[in-house]
N, C-alpha and C positions, 0 to 999 in steps of 0.2 A: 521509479521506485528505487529502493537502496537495497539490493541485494545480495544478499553471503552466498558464492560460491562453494560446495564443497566438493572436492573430487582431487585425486590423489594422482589421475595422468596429470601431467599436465599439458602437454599439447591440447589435448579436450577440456581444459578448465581455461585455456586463455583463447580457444575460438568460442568458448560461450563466452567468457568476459567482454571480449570483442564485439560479438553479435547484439549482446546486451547495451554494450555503451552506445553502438549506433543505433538501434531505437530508441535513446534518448536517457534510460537506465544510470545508474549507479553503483555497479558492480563490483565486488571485491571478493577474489580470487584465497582459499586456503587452502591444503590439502589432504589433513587428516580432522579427524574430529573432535579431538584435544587443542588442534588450532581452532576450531569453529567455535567449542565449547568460551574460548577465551575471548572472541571476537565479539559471541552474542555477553559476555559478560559486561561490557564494554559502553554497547548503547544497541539502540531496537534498530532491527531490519524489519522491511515489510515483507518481504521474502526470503525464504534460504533455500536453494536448489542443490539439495544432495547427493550423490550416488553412495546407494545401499551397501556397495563392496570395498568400505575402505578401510582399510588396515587399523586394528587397535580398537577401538572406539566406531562400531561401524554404522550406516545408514541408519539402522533400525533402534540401535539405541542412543546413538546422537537424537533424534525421532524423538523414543522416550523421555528420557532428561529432559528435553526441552519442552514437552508438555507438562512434565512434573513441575517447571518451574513458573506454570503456565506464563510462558511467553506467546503472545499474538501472533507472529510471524506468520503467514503462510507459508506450506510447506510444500515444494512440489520434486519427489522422488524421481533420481535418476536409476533402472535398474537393466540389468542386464540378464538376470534370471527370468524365464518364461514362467514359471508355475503361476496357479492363479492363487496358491496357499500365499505364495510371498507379495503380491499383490496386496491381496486380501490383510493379512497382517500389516502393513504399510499404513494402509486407510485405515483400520480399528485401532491405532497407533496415534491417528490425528494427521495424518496427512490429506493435504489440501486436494492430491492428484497426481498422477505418475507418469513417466514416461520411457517405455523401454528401450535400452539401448542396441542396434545402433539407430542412430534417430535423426533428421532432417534437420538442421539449425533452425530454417525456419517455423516447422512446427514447435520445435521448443520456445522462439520467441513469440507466436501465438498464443502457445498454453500461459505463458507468465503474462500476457497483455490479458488475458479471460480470468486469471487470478488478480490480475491487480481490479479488474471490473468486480468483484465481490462485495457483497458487503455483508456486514456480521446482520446476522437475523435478529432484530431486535425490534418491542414494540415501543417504540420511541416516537415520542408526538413533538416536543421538544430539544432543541437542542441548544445551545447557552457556551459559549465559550467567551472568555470576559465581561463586558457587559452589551452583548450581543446577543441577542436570542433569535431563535427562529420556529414559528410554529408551524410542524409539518403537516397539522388537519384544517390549518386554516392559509398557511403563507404567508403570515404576517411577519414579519422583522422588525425589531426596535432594537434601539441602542439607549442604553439607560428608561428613559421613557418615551423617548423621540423617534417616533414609527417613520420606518427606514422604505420608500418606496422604489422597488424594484420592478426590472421586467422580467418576463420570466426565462428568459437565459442568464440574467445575472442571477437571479432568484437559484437556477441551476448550481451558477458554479460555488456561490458561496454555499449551500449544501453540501454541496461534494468535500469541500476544503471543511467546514463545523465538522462531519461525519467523523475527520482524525483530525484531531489536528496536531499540531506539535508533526506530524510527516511533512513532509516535502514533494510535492507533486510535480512531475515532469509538462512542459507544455504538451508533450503528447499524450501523456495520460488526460490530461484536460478534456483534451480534444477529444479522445475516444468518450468520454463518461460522458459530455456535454453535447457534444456534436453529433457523437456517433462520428457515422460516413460523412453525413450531409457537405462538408465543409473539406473533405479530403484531408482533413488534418493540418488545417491551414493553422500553422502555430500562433502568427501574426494576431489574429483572431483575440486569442487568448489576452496576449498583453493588452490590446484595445478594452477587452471588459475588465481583466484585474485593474484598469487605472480607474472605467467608472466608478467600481463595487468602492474602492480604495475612497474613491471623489464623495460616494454619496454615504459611507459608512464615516468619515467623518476623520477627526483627532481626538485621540494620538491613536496614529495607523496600526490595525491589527493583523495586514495582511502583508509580508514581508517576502520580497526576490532574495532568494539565494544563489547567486552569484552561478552562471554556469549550468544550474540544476533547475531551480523550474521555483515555484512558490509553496507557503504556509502560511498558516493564520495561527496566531497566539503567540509568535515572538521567537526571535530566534535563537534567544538563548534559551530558550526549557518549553514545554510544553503549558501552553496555560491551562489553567483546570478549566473542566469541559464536564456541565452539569446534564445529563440525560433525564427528563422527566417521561414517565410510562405514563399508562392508562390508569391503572392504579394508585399510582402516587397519587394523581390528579384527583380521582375516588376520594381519595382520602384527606 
């Protein structure tokens, strides 16, 4: 995942930088929230990991702003206050989950691997990103009109990748959504099925490696539109 750091020590904002790049992450380090504000203005993270007590612009209303502008991002609070009122406001705020400080590295890279397993609650039967569809009550995929036969761990990961696309997904993300455990995170894995999906979805390739970071589907330069059909569209 591509994650905005915020936090204003910094010794603690470059051992989470750290701990993040080595689970495979995308991390980047700011440390008030006038730099964050400017970062998210920029292009989408899938995460931003804040601490509430920062100078100027703090946790909770960095927090705000960024729901007013409804940005997606998940949001997972770093805080050092006990109260369960400051909690409490955090999450009715839109925050994803919190975590008080002083706090285990590990556990914090945990909680952002269980955020990045999320997904938006949507009653979505369809999903369409160029001319790619996928129907989630039946498992059918076609491309144009040329039904696309999958197994069903391929069937898996191009799911996961339709669900966003235009993001960039870490082979270990892969692995946890697809795999789970089963596979120990066998990264190798991954590239062996994106060459299938890539083989049996055809030309011109809609599933692209970014160098370093892990894959996306829809193109590397911009986000391809990504048409969601509900139940009710369908009704209707």
């Amino acid at each position: 995942m591509r994650i905005l750091i915020v936090e204003d020590e910094l010794s603690v904002a470059r051992q989470i930088a750290a701990a993040l790049t080595e689970d495979g992450h995308d991390p980047k380090a700011v440390h008030s929230g006038e730099a964050a504000l400017e970062e998210l203005s920029k292009g989408p993270f899938d995460l931003v990991v804040v601490d509430i007590g920062l100078p100027g612009i703090n946790g909770f209303e960095l927090l705000r702003r960024l729901r007013e502008q409804h940005l997606a991002s998940r949001v997972l609070l770093l805080t050092g206050r006990s109260a369960v009122e400051d909690r409490v406001t955090g999450l009715q705020l839109g925050a994803d989950d919190y975590l008080p400080k002083p706090f285990a590295m590990r556990e914090l890279v945990a909680r952002v691997r269980a955020l990045g397993r999320r997904y938006p609650e949507e009653p979505v039967i369809c999903l369409r990103v160029g001319d790619v569809t996928l129907d989630l009550s039946t498992h059918d995929v076609h491309r144009n009109t040329q039904r696309v036969e999958l197994s069903p761990r391929e069937l898996m990961l191009l799911k996961v990748l339709m669900r966003e696309p235009g993001r960039v997904f870490t082979r270990t993300e892969l692995c946890e959504r697809v795999w789970e455990h089963a596979h120990e995170y066998d990264t190798k894995l991954v590239e062996v099925f994106i060459g299938r999906l890539r083989k049996k979805l055809g030309e011109p390739p809609l599933i692209h490696t970014i160098r370093h970071v892990g894959y996306t589907i829809g193109g590397p330069e911009g986000k391809t539109p990504v048409r969601r059909t509900t139940n009710s569209q369908r009704r209707g």
